[in-house]
N, C-alpha and C positions, 0 to 999 in steps of 0.2 A: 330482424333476422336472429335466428337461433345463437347462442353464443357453446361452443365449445371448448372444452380446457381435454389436453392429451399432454403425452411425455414430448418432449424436444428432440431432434435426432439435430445429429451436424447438417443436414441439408439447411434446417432452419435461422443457422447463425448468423445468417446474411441479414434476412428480416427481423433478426433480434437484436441485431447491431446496430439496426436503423430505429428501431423501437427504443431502444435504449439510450441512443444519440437525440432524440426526440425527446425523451420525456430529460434528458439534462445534457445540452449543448454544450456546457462548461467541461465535460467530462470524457474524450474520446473511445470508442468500440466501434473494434472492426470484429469484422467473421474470423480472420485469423487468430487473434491476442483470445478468443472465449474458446476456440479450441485449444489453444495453444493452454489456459488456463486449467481447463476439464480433463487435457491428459496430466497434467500435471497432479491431480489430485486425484486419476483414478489408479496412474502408476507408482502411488507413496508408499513404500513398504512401510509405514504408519498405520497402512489398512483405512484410508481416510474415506468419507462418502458423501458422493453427489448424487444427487438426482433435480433435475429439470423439466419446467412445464410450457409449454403458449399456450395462448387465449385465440381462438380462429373465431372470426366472424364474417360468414359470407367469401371462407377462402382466404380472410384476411388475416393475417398477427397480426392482434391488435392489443396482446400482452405480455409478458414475460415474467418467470419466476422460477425460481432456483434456491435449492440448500445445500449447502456444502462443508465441510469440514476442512480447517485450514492447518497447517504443517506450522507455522508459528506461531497456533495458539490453542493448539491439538487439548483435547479433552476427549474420550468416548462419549459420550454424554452430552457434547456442546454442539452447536449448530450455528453456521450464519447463514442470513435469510434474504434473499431480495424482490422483490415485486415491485415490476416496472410497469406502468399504462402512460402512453405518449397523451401529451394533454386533449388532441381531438377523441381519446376516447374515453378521458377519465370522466368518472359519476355515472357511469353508466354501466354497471356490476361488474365490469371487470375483474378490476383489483379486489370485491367481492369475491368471485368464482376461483379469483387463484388462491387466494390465502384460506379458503377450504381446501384445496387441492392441499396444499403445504398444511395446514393445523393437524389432518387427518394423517398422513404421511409419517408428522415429525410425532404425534403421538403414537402410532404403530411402533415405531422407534424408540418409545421412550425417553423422548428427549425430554432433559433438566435443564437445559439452560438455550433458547436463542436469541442470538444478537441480529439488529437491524439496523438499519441508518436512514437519515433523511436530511436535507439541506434546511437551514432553518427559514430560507427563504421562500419554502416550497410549503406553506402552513396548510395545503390538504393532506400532506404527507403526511406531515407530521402527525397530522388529527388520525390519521389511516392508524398507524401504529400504536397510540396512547389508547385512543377507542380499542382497539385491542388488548388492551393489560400489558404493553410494554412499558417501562419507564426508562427518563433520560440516566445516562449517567457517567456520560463525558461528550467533549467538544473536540474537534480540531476543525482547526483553523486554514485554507489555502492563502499563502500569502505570496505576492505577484511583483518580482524585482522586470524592471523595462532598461535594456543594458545599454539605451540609446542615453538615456537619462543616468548611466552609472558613469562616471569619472572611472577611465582605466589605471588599475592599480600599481602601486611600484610593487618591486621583485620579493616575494609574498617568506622568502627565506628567513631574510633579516628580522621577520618578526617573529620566530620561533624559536623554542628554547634551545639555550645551546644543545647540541647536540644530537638536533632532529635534520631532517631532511625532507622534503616532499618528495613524492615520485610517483607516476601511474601502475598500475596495478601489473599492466604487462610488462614493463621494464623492472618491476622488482622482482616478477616470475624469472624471468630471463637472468637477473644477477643471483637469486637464490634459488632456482629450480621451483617447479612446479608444486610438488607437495607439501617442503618448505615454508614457500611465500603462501601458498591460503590456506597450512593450518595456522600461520601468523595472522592473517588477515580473518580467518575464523574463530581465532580468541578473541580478537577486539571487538567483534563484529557481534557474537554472542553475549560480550558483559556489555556492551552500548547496547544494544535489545533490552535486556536482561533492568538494565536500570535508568530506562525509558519513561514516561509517567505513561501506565496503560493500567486498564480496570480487569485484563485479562492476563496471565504471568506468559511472560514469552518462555516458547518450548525454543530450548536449543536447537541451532540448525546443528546435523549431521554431515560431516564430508562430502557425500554423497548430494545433501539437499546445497550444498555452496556451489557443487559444480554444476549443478542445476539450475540453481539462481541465476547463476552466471552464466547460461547458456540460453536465457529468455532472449526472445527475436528483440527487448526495447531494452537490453545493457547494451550501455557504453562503456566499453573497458577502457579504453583513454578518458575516460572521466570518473574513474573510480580511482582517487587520490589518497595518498598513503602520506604519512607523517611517519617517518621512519627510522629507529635508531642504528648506529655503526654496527649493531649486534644483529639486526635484522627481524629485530620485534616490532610490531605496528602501536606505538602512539594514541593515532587517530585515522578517523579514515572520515571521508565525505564522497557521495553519488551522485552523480550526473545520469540520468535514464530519459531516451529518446521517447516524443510524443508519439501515439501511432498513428494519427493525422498532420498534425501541422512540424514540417521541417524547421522551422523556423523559433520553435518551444521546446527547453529541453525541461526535466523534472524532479528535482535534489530525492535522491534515495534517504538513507542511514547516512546523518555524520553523527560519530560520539568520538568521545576520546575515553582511552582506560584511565583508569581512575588513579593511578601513579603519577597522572601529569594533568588533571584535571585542573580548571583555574589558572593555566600560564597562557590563555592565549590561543590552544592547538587551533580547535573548532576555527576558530574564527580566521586563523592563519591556512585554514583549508580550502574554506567558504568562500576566501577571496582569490585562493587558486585559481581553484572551483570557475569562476567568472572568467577569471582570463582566456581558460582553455574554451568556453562557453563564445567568448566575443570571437576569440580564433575561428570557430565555427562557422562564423555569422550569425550566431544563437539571437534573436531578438528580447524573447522575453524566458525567464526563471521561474518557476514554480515549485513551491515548495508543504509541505503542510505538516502542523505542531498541534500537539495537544494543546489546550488553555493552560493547562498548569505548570506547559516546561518552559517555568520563568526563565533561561538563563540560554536557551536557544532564540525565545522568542526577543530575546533582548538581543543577539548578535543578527538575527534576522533584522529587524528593525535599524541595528546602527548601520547596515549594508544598506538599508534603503527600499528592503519588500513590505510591500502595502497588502494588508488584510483586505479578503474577502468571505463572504458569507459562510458562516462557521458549518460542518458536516457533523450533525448530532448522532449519538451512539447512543442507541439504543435496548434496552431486555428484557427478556422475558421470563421469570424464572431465574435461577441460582443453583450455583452448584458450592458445596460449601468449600471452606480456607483449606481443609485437608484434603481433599479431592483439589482442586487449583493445583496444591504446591506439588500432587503427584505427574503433572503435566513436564514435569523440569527434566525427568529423567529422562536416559537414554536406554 
């Protein structure tokens, strides 16, 4: 049967969801979280841009492909890229048909630089994109805490430096008012981005993009933990974010600590919060995921007890150079 590639409208999110769920189980999409995603980057006063494709055969999606432009890692010029074909219909020109759709597009465009991913487990992927002129050039890692197998913690206080406090994110709004609490929670929140190990310079988030963030159908604001001083500056912070399938899985956001108090401990006095509030749940299992290079998370990962799984490689195409990067930063 004839294979057709067209633009994506929202009727098709349901079948892309399924498509997507298929070609990697490990990774939950529903039709709500891709729309929920699309207006998100079509309302960025950033000016940011998506465009979206499937593959019909016989009436069927039987592919999925999308480039988009992302808000925390903004460039005019930069691109990320995705092409999905569920395994009953990969080799069979699929993923062919869409990544013309997308080459011709993002060259219209004059796109410099796009990024891609592929699971390292997944080695036709991988071949899909290198065969294409992408090259690797970072890793992260999923790594998977089982909270049946965790020892529950004692009271996560005592281990933090004098003078901090833990507290959720909405009882610190509540003692500091609302604009207060997350432009504190939006400095931390920006230099932990900011000095992350990433091959792409984080764009500051904007006021506007925090209450946004914060207003995604999978935040858990009881599980966004503050490390907090008597002044009402944030420390550190760590994220707890709901599965959009399984109840029973929740999935670590942003923990960093600023860099005033870096090396006492915060992180990892969060982490173990983090868990508790998670077993109160009935949370079963943790998920979290680290670049390869950020020795010093993946080491507090590990003494909590999460086990590595198959690494999520990052992929590019093209380059955009050090002076163009660093002008991403601005507001």
């Amino acid at each position: 049967m004839t294979l057709h590639v067209r633009d994506a409208t929202r009727a098709d999110y349901p079948a892309v969801a399924a498509v997507m769920q298929a070609a990697d189980p490990r990774r939950a999409v529903t039709a709500e979280l891709l729309e929920v995603s699309a207006q998100k980057v079509r309302s960025s006063p950033r000016g940011l841009h998506l465009h979206q494709w499937v593959a019909e055969r016989g009436g069927e999606i039987v592919g999925f492909a999308g480039v988009a432009q992302w808000a925390g890692a903004h460039h005019p010029d930069r691109y990320h890229a995705v092409i999905t074909v569920p395994p009953g219909h990969a080799r069979r020109g699929v993923g062919t048909a869409l990544a013309g759709a997308v080459r011709a597009h993002l060259e219209a465009r004059g796109a410099r630089e796009v990024r891609a991913a592929a699971a390292e487990d997944q080695p036709h992927a991988v071949a899909f994109l290198t065969g294409r002129g992408f090259r690797e050039v970072s890793r992260e890692v999923d790594h998977v805490l089982t909270l049946d197998a965790h020892p529950a913690a004692e009271p996560d206080r005592a281990r933090l430096p004098e003078g901090l406090r833990i507290v959720a994110l909405p009882d610190f709004i509540a003692a500091q008012g609302r604009t207060a609490a997350l432009e504190a929670f939006r400095a931390t929140f920006n230099a932990a981005r900011a000095d992350e190990p990433r091959t792409v310079p984080a764009a500051p988030y904007t006021a506007e993009e925090i209450e946004e963030y914060l207003a995604h159908p999978l935040c858990l604001p009881e599980g966004i933990l503050l490390a907090v001083t008597g002044a009402g500056e944030v420390a550190g912070l760590t994220e707890l974010w709901l599965d959009p399938a399984e109840p029973e899985r929740l999935h670590t956001g942003l923990t960093g600590t600023a860099r005033a108090w870096r090396g006492r401990g915060v992180a990892t006095a969060l982490k173990r919060a983090a868990l508790e509030v998670a077993r109160a749940r009935g949370t079963r299992e943790i998920w979290t995921q680290n670049d390869l290079t950020n020795a010093p998370m993946l080491a507090v990962n590990a003494r909590l007890g999460f086990r590595p799984q198959p690494a999520l490689i990052q992929f590019r195409l093209g380059e955009i150079g050090p002076a163009d990067a660093e002008a991403t930063n601005d507001e």
